[in-house]
C-alpha positions in Angstrom: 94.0 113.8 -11.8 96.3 114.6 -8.8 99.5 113.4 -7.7 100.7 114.3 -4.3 104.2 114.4 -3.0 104.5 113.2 0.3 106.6 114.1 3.5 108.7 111.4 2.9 109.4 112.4 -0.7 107.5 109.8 -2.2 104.6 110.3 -4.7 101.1 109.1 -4.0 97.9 108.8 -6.4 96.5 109.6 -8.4 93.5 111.0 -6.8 90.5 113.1 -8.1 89.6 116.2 -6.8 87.1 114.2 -4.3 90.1 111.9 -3.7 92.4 115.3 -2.6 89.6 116.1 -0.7 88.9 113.2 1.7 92.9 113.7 2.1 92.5 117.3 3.4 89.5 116.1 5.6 91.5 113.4 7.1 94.4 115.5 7.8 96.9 113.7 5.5 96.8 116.7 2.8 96.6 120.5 4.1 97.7 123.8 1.9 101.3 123.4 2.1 101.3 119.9 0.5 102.6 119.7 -3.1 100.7 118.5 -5.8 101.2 118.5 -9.7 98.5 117.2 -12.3 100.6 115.4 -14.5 104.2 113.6 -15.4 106.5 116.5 -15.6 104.7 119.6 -14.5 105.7 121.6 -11.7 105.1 120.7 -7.8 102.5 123.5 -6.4 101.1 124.0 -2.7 97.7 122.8 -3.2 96.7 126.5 -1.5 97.4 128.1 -4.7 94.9 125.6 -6.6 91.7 127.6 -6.2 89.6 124.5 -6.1 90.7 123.4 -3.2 90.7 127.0 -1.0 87.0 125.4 0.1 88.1 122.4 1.3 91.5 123.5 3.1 89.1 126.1 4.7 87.0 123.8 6.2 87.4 122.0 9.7 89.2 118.9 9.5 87.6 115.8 10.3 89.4 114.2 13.7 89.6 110.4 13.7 88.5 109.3 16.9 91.9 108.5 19.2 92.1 104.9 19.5 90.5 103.8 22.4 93.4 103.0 25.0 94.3 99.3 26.0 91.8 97.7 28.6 93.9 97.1 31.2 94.3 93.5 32.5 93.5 93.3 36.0 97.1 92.2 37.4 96.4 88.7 38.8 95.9 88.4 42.5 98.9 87.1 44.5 98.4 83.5 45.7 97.7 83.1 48.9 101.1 81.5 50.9 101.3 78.0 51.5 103.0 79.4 54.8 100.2 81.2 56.0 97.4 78.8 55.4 99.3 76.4 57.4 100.0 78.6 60.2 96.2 79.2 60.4 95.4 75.7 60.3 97.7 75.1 63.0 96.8 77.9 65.3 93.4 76.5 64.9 94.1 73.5 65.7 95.9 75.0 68.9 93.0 76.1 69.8 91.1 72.4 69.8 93.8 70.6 70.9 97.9 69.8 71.2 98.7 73.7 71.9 102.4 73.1 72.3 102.8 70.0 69.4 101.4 73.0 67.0 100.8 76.4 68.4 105.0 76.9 68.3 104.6 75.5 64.7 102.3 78.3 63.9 103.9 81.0 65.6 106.9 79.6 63.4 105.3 79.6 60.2 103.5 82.7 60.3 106.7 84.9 61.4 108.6 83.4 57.9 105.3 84.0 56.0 104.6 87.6 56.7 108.5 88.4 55.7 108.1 86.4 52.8 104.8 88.5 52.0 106.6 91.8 53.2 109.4 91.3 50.8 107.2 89.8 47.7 103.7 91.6 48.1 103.3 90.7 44.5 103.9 87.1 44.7 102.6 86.2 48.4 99.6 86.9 49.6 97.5 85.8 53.0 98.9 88.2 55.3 96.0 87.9 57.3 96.1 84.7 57.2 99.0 84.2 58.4 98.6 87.3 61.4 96.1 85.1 62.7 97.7 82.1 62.7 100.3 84.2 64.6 97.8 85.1 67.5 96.4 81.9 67.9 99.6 80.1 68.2 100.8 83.2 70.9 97.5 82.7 72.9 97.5 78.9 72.9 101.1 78.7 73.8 101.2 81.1 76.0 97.8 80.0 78.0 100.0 76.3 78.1 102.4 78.1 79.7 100.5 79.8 82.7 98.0 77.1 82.7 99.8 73.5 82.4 102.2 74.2 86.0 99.2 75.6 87.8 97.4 72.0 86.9 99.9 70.2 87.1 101.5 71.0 90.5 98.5 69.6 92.4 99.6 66.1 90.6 103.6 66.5 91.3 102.7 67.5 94.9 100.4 64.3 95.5 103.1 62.1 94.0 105.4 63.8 96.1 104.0 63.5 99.5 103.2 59.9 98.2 107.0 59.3 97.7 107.9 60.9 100.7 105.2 58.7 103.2 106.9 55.6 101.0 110.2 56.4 102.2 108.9 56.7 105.2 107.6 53.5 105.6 111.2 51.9 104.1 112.7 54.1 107.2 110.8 52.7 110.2 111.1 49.6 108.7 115.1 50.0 109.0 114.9 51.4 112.3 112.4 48.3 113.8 115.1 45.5 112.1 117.7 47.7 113.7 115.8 47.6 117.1 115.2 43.5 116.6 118.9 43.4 115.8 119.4 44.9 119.0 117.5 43.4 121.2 119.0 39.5 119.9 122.6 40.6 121.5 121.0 42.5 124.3 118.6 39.3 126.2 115.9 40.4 123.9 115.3 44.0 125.1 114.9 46.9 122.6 117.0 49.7 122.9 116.8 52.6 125.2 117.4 55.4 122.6 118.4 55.8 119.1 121.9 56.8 119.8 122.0 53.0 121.5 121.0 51.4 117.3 124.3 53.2 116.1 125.9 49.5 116.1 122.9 48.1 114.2 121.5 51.2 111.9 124.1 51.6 109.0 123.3 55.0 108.8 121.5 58.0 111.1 119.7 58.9 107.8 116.7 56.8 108.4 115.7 58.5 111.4 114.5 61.6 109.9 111.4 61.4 107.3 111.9 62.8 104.4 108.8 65.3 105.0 110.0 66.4 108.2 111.2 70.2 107.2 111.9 70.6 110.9 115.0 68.3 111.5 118.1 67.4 109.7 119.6 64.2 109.0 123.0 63.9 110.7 126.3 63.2 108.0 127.1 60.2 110.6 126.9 58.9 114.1 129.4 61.1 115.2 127.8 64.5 115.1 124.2 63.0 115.9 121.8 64.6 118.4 118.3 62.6 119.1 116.9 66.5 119.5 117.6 67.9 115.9 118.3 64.5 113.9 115.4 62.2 114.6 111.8 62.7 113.5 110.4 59.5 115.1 109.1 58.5 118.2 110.1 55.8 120.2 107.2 54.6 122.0 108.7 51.6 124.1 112.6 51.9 125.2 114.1 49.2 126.5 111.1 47.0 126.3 111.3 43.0 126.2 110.6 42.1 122.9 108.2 39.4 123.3 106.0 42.3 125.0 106.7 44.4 122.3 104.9 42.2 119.9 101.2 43.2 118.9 102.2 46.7 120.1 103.6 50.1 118.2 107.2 50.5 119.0 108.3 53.6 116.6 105.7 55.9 114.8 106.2 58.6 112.6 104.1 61.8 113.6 104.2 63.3 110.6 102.4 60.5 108.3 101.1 58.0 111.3 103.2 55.5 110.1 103.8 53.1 112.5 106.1 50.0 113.3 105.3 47.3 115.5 107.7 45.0 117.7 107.3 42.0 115.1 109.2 44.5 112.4 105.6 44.8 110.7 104.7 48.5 109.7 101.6 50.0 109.1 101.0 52.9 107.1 98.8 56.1 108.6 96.6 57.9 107.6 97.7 61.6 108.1 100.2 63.1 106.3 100.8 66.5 105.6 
């Protein structure tokens, strides 16, 4: 029987000569070793022990290295809340309320893909949220260019409708003014315009509010019938009673037209 001394000065066995052997094969013995074969005899290199010259001659058996660690697949970063909702907006964009939520997207995929750019690990859906980003662009920007240009036909119809209103509320200051006229004047309208200045409060109402071609005078004072009046006066210095039934003052802009009874119809041109 053998005892071996180990490396770390620690004695192991005993072992057999088939025992010593299986140690040399397995690499934890070779000729250098020290061995004694019993209590109290002297340590010797197992390369001086002729029975073993065989063994330590022949090619050590190699355990198989361990086979390495399968490595975990590293999980998959979950897809940002961020950019799912900017692609649900921008898709909603595109079917309807561009403005109420193609900004939103636009919003939420900008904080999505810096969130994503600074954590790669721990954000995903950069795609995601990129096309989120382009639909809520193209949706807001298509609002932009196309809303005014369907719009303005709308806001120019209610303003030429506002302007043949005003119209209408003008003649019918200018025809009480011309009534007012003719009750301190033996019931004859005036001559002119210039002739209402007691009875119109203000020169205002004698240019329509279409007319791009006169201007309104500040007062009476610094008003001309030739740049501050848009209307025409049909019948100066007509009797009243001959005026009724008949168009006194029309507006040749809009065909609005006022009669001798203050009555005033609207026209149907107009700018």
């Amino acid at each position: 029987m053998y005892i071996i001394l180990g490396t770390d000065q620690q004695e192991y066995g005993p072992f057999d000569q088939e025992g010593i052997r299986r140690c040399i094969a397995e690499g934890r013995a070779n000729g250098e070793s020290l061995v004694r074969t019993e209590p109290g005899a002297d340590w010797k290199p197992l390369a001086k022990l002729p029975e073993f010259r065989d063994a330590l001659a022949a090619p050590r058996l190699v355990p198989p290295a361990p086979a390495p660690p399968s490595a975990t697949p590293a999980a998959a970063p979950l897809d940002s809340a961020l950019a799912r909702t900017s692609l649900i907006l921008g898709l909603v964009s595109i079917a309807c309320l561009p403005i109420l939520t193609g900004i939103p997207a636009i919003i939420c995929g900008h904080i999505a893909r810096n969130r994503i750019r600074l954590a790669p690990f721990r954000y995903g859906g950069s795609n995601m949220a990129l096309t989120g980003l382009i639909l809520g662009y193209v949706t807001t920007c298509l609002t932009v260019l196309v809303l005014p240009a369907m719009l303005l036909p709308a806001l120019a119809k209610a303003k030429a409708n506002a302007q043949r209103i005003n119209c209408v509320s003008n003649l019918k200051q200018v025809g009480l003014a011309a009534r007012i006229y003719a009750a301190t004047h033996e019931n004859t309208f005036p001559t002119n315009f210039t002739a209402m200045k007691e009875d119109l409060m203000s020169p205002h109402a004698l240019v329509c509010s279409a007319d791009s071609s006169h201007t309104r005078a500040a007062n009476w004072d610094n008003f001309n019938e030739t740049e501050n009046v848009s209307y025409e006066f049909l019948l100066p210095g007509v009797k009243e009673s001959d005026a009724l039934g008949k168009v006194v003052f029309r507006c040749p802009i809009h065909g609005n037209e006022a009669y001798g009874d203050g009555s005033v119809q609207r026209g149907r041109r107009g700018r």
